[in-house]
C-alpha positions as CSV (number, residue, x, y, z in Angstrom):
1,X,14.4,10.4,-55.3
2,X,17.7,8.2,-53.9
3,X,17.0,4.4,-54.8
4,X,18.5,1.8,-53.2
5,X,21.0,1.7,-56.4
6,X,21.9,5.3,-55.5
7,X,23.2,3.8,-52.3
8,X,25.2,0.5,-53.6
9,X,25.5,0.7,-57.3
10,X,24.7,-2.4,-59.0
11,X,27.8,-3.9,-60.9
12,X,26.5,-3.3,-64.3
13,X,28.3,-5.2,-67.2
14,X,28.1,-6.2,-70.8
15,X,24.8,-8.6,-71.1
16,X,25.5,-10.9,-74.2
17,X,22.2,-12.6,-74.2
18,X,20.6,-9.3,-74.7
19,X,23.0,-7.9,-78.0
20,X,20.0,-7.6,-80.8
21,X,21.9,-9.6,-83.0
22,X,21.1,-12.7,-81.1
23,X,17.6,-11.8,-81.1
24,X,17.4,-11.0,-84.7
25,X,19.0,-14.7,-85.4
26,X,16.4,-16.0,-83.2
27,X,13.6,-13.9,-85.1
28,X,15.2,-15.1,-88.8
29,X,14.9,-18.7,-87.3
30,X,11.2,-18.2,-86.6
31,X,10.5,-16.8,-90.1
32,X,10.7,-13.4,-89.2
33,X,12.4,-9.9,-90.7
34,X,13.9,-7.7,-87.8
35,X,15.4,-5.0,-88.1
36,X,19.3,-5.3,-89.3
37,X,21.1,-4.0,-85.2
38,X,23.0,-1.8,-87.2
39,X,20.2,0.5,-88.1
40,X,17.6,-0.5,-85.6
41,X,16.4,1.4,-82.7
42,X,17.1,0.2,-79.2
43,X,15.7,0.7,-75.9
44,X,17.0,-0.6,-72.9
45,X,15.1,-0.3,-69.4
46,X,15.8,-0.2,-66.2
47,X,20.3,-0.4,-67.1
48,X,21.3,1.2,-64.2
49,X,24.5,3.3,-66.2
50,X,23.6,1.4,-69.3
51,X,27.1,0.4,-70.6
52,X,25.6,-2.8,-72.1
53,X,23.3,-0.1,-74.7
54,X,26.5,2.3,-74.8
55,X,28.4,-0.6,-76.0
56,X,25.7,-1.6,-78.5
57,X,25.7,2.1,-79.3
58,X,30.1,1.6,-80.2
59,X,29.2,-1.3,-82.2
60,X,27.1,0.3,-84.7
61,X,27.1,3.9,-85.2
62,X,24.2,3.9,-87.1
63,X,21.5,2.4,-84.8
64,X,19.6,4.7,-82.3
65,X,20.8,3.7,-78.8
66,X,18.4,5.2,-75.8
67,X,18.6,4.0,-72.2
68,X,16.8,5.0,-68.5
69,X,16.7,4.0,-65.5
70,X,15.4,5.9,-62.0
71,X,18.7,6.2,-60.1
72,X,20.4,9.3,-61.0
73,X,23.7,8.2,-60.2
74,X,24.0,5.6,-62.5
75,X,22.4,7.5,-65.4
76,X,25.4,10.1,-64.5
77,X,27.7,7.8,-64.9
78,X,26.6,6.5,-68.4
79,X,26.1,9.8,-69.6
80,X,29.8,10.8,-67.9
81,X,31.2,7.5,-70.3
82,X,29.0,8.2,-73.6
83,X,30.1,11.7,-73.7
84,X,34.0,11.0,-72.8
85,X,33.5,8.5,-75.7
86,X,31.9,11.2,-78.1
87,X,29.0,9.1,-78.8
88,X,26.2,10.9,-80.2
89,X,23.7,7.9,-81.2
90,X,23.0,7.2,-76.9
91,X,20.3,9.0,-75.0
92,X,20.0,8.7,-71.7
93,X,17.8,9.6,-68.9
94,X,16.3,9.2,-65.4
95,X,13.0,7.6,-65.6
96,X,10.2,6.2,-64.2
97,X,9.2,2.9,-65.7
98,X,5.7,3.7,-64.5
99,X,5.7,7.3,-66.3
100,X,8.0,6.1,-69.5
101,X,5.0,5.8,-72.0
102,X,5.1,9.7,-72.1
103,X,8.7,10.0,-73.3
104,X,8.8,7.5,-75.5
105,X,6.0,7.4,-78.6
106,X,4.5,3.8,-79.9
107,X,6.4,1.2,-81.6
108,X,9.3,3.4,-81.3
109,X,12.0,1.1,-81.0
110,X,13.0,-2.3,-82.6
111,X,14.8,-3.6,-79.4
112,X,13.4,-3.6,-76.5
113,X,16.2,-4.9,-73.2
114,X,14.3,-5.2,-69.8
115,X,17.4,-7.2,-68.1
116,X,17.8,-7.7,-63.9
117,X,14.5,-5.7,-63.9
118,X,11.2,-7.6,-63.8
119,X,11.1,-10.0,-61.0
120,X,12.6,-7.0,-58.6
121,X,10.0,-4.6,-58.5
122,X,6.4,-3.9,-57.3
123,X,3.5,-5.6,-59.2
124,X,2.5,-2.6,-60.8
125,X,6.0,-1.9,-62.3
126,X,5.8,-5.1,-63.1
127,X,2.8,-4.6,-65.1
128,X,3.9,-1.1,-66.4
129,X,7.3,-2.8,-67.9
130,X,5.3,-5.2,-69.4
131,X,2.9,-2.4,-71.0
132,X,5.4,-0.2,-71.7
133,X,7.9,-3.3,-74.3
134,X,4.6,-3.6,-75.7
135,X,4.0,0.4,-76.2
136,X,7.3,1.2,-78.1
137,X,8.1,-2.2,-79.6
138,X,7.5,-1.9,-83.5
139,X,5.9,-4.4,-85.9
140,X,9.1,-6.2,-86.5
141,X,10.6,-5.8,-83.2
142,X,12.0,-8.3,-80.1
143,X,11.6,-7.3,-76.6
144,X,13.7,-9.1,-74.0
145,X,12.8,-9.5,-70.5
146,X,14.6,-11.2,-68.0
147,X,13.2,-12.4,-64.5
148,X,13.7,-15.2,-61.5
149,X,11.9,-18.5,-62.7
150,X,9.8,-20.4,-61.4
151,X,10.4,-23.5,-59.3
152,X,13.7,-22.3,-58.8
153,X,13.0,-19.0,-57.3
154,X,11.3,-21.1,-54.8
155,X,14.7,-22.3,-53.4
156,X,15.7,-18.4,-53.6
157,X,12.5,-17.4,-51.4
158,X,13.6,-19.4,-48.7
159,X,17.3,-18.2,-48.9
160,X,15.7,-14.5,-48.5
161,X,13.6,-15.3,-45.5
162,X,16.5,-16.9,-43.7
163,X,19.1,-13.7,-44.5
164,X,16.7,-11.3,-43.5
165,X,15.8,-13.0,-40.5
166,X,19.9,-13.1,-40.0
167,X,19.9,-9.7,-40.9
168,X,17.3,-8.4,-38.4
169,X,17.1,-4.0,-38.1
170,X,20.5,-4.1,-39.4
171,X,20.5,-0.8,-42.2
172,X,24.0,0.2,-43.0
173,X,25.1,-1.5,-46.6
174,X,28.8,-2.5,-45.3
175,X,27.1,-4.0,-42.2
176,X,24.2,-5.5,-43.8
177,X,26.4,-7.1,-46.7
178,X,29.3,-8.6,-43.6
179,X,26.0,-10.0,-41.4
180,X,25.1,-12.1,-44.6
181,X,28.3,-13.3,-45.5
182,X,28.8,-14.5,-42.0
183,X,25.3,-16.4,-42.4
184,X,25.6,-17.6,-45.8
185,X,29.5,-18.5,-44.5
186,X,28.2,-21.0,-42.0
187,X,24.7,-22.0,-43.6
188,X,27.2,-23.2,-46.2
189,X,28.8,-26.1,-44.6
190,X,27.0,-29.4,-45.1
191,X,25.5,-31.1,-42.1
192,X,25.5,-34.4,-41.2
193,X,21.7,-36.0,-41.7
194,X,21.0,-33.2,-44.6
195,X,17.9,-33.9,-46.2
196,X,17.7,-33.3,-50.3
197,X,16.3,-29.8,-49.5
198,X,18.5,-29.0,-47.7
199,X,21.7,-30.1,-49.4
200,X,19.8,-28.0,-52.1
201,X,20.0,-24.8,-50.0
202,X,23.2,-25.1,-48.5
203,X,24.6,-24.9,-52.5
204,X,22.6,-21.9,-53.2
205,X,24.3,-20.2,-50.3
206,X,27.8,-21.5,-51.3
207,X,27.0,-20.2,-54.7
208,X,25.8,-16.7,-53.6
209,X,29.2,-16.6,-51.6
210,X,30.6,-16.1,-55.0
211,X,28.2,-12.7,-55.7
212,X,29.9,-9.2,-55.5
213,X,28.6,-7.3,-52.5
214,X,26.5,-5.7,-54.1
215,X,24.4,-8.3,-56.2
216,X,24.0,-9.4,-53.0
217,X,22.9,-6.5,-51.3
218,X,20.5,-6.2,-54.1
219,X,19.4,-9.4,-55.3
220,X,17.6,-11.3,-52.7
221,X,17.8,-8.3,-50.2
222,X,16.1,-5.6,-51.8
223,X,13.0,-4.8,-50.9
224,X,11.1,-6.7,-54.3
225,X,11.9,-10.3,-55.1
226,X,9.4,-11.7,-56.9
227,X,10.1,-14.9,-58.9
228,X,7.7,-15.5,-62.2
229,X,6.4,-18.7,-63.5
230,X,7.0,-18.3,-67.1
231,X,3.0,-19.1,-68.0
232,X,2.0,-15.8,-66.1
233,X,5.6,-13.8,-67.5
234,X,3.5,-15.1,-71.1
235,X,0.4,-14.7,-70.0
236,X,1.0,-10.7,-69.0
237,X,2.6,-10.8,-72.3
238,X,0.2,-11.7,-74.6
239,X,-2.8,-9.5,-72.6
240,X,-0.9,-6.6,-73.8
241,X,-0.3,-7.8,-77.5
242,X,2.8,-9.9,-77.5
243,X,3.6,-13.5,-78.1
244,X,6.2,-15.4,-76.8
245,X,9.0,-16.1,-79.3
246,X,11.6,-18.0,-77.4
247,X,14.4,-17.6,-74.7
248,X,17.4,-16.3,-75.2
249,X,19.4,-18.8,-72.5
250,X,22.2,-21.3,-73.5
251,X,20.0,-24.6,-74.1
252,X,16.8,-22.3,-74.2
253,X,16.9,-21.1,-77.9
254,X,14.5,-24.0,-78.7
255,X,12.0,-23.4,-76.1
256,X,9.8,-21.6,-78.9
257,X,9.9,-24.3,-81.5
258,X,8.3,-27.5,-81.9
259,X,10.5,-30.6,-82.0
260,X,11.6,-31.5,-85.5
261,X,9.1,-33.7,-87.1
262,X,6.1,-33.0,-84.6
263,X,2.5,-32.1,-86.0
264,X,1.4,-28.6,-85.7
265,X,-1.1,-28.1,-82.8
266,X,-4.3,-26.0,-83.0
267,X,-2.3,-23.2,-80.4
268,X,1.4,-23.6,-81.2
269,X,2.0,-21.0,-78.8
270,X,0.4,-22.8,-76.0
271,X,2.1,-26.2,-76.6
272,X,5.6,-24.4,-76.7
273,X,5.2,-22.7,-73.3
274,X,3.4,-25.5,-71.9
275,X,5.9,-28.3,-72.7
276,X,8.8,-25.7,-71.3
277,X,7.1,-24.4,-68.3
278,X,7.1,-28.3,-67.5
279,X,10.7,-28.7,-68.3
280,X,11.2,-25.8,-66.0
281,X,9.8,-27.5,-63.1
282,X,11.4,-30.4,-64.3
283,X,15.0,-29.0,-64.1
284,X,14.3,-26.7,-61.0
285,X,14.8,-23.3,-63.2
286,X,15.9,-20.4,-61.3
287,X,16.6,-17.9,-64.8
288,X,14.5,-17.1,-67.8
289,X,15.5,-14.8,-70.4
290,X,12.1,-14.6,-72.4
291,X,11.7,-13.1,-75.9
292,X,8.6,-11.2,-77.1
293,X,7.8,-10.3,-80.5
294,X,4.0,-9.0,-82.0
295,X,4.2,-11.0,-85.1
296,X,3.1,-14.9,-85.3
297,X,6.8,-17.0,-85.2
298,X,6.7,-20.0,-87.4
299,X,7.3,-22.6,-84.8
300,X,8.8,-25.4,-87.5
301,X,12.7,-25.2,-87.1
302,X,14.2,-24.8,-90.6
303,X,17.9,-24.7,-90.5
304,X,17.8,-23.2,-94.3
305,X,17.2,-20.1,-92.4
306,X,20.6,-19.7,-90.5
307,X,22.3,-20.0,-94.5
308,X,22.8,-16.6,-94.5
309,X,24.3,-15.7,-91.0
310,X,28.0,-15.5,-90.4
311,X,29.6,-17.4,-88.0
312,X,32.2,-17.3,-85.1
313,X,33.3,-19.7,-82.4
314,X,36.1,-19.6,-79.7
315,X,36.3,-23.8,-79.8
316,X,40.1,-25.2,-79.6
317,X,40.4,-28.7,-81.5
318,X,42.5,-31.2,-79.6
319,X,44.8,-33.9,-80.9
320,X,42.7,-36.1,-80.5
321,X,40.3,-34.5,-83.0
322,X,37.7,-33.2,-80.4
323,X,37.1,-29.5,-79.6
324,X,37.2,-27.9,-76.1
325,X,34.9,-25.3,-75.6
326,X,35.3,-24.4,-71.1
327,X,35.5,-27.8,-69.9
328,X,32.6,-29.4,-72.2
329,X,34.2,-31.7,-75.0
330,X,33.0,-31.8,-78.1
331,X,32.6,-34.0,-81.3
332,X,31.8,-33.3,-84.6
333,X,31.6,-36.9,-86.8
334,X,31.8,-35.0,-90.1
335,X,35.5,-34.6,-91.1
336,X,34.9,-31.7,-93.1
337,X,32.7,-29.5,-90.8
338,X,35.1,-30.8,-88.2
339,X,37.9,-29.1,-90.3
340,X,36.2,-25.7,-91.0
341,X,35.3,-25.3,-87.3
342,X,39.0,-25.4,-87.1
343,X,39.6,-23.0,-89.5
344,X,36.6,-20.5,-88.1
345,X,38.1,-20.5,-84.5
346,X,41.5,-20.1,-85.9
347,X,39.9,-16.5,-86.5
348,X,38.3,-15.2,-84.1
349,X,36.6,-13.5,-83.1
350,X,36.0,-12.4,-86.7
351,X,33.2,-14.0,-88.8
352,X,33.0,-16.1,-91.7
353,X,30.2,-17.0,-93.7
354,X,28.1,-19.3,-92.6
355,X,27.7,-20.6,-96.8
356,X,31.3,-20.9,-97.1
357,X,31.4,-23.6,-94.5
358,X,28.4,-25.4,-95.3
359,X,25.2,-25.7,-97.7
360,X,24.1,-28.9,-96.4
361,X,20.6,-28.8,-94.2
362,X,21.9,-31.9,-92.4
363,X,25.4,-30.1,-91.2
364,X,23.1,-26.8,-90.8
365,X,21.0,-28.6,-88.3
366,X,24.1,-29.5,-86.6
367,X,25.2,-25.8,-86.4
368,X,22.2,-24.9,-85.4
369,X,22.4,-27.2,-82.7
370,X,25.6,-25.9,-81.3
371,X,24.4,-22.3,-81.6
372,X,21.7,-23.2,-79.1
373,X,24.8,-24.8,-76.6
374,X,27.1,-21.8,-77.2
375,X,29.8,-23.5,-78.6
376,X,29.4,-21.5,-82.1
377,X,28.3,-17.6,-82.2
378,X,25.8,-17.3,-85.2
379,X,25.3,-13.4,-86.6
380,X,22.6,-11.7,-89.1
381,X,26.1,-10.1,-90.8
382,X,29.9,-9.5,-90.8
383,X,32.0,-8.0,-87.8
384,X,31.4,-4.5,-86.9
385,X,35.6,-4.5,-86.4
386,X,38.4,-5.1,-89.0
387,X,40.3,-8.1,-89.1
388,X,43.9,-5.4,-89.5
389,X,44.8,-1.9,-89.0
390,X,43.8,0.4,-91.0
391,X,46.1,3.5,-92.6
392,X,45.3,5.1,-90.1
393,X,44.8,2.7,-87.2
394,X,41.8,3.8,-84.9
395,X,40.8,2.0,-81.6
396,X,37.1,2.0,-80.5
397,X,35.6,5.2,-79.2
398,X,34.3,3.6,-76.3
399,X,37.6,1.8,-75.7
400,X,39.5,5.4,-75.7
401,X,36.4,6.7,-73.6
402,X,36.7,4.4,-71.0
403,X,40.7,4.8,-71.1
404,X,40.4,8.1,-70.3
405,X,37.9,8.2,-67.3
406,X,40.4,5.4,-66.1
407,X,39.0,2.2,-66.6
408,X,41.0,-0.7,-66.8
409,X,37.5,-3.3,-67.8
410,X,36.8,-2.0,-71.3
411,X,34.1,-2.9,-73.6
412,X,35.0,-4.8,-76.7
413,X,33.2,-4.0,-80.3
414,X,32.2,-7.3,-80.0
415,X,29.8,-6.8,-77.3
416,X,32.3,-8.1,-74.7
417,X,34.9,-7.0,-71.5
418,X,38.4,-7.1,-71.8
419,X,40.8,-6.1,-69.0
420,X,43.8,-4.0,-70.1
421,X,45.9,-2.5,-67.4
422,X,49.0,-2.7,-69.4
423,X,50.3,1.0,-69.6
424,X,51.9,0.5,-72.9
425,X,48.8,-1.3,-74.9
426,X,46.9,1.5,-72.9
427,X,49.1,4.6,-74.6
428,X,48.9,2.6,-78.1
429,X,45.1,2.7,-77.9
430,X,45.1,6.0,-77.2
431,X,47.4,7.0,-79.6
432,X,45.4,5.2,-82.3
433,X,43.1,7.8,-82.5
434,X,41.8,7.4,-86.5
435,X,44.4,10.6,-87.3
436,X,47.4,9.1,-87.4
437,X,49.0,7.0,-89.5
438,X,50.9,3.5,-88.5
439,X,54.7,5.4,-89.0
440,X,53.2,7.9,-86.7
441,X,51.5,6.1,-84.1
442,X,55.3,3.9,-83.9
443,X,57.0,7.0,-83.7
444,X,55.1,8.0,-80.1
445,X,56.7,7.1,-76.7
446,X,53.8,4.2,-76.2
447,X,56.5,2.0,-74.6
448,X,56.1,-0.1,-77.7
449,X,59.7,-0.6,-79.8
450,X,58.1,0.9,-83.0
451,X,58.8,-2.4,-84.8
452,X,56.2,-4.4,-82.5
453,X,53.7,-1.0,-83.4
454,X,52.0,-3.3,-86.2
455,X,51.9,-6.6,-84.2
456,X,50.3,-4.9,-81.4
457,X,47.7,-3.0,-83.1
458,X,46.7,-6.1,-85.1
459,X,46.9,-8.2,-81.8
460,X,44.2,-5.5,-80.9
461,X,42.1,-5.8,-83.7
462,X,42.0,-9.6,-82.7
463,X,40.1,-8.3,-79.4
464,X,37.5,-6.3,-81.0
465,X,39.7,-3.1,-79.4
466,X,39.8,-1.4,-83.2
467,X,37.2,-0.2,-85.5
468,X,37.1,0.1,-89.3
């Protein structure tokens, strides 16, 4: 059967939100005990070539990494880069969503990834993803499920209508993807007498100017786009035996908590969802990134639970004693977790303790508080990567995997892209294949002067590029 996705492939990338150690931080915060990523089993749906599991998969050796999706080319191509990477923990295959139940037994996996999948197919997909996170999802699991929101997908309706009305008969991808640009080129440009709709509109088409062709072939074009409210995403959800934990967005990680000092309500579970389905319509939403577990979450924050999670950030401290993380500017009143944020982003992206920093539930909550901005990275244990070469110095598999089909985006041991195109770091990588030692890898025509060998492996290490 040729999908759509057989005929433009989908730009598929490394997903942060959906790494399981963000979801096992957000289950520990709720009071829960998931499974450790580095022995878990994970399932991701619907991934197109599934790099994002594959690179899960490099991260930790010992978790069980399995992956489907219903085109065939883009399972070929994750299979083609799992086996040039001699990764023997992935499993891939071409699947129906609908027929998925068969291959894969009950709570059968402690991750569950539905990303770019739900809010693009027919309602009884819809429903059979739904059934089928709740089918192999285990006792102490999180499922993730990503989908259009609710009022915002509103705004993306109307764009639709008006491109495929620009588009007309028109089949040919090249052709189809040139006819919207034109559209979306002139829709663009403000008007004068623009009413707030429309002003509204006219961004949305500026900003989907900025899409690859092929999210935009896909996205609004395809032939599903179906926007959820999240009341009917939880709703579906809990009619098949799950409850809503949380979301997994920047500024979202709170959604499935009550606010600190609050009483507890007869259904927390209902006054969560309710208070940010109306926030939702109150910031005109366009994303969710809902997370679905089947035990009870404790919906009292307590930042005593976060004590035992490491901690990274990429935040750069000014002279003027703020910290830049982007463009957002940041302060931090206490001297002394000001000064360890310092020293934390001085190493990463390696991880620290979060106990050596602080003990204090006051400075927790304030940790806690820029965890759910993304200006700190919080994780359930250390860095699957060393912080220096080893004897024998020995780049990623995945990194030497996608080296050799000739990639020049590679995927990170710390669940993140990294463009190399430099041939010489590119031979060094290579070279450092886990059999050699320093002295021989510096004695190799890498390009490299054999006295930088050292500096340039360690530089690597400081990308993620190496593993222990």
């Amino acid at each position: 059967m040729t999908t759509p996705y057989d005929r433009v492939a989908y730009p598929t990338t490394i997903f942060a939100q959906t790494n399981p150690e963000r979801l096992a931080v957000l289950a520990r915060l709720a009071g829960l005990d998931p499974v450790p990523p580095e022995e878990s089993r994970i399932l991701e749906i619907g991934g197109g070539n599934c790099v994002n599991l594959i690179a899960m998969a490099a991260m930790w050796p010992g978790c069980d990494a399995h992956g489907f999706d219903l085109s065939a080319n883009a399972i070929a191509r994750g299979q083609e880069i799992a086996a040039a990477s001699g990764l023997g923990n992935v499993t891939l295959a071409v699947e129906d969503i609908c027929e998925a139940h068969h291959r894969y037994p009950a709570g059968s996996f402690d991750y569950v990834i539905a990303h770019g999948v739900y809010a693009w197919v027919p309602e009884h997909v819809r429903a059979a993803t739904m059934r089928l996170a709740a089918h192999v999802l285990s006792d102490r699991g999180v499922a993730f499920i990503s989908y259009n929101a609710m009022p915002g997908g509103h705004v993306r309706m109307i764009m639709r209508e008006m491109l495929l009305d620009a588009i007309g008969e028109i089949d040919d991808p090249e052709q189809r993807i040139a006819a919207v640009r034109d559209f979306l080129e002139d829709y663009a440009l403000p008007r004068d007498g623009d009413e707030p709709l429309a002003r509204t509109l006219r961004l949305q088409a500026a900003n989907m100017l900025l899409r690859p062709d092929a999210v935009l072939f896909h996205d609004e074009l395809g032939p599903c786009f179906y926007p959820q409210r999240l009341l009917d995403v939880a709703a579906e959800a809990h009619a098949n035996g799950l409850v809503f934990l949380t979301d997994a967005g920047r500024n979202r990680q709170m959604d499935g908590f009550l606010p600190e000092g609050a009483d507890l309500p007869e259904d927390p579970e209902a006054a969560v969802l309710m208070a940010a389905s109306r926030d939702d319509y109150a910031s005109l939403r366009y994303f969710r990134q809902s997370l679905f577990v089947k035990q009870e979450p404790d919906r009292v924050v307590d930042a005593m639970r976060i004590a035992d999670t490491w901690m990274s950030t990429r935040v750069r401290r000014q002279a003027d004693g703020t910290f830049l993380h982007g463009e957002d500017v940041i302060s931090i009143a206490d001297d002394a977790l000001a000064d360890a944020l310092a020293r934390v982003a001085a190493m990463y992206p390696h991880r620290v303790p979060l106990n050596t920093v602080t003990d204090d539930p006051t400075l927790l909550r304030v940790i806690l508080q820029l965890y759910t901005e993304w200006y700190v990275n919080l994780h359930p244990g250390p860095a699957p990567f060393p912080a220096k070469p080893g004897d024998k110095p020995c780049s990623g598999a995945l990194v030497r995997g996608m080296l050799t089909l000739g990639e020049t985006t590679l995927c990170t041991l710390d669940h993140g892209v990294l463009k190399v195109e430099q041939p010489e770091l590119r031979a060094l990588l290579m070279a450092a294949d886990g059999t050699r030692t320093l002295a021989e890898i510096a004695a190799l025509a890498t390009g490299i002067p054999p006295e930088d060998t050292l500096a340039a492996l360690t530089a690597s290490c400081g990308k993620a590029l190496m593993q222990g």
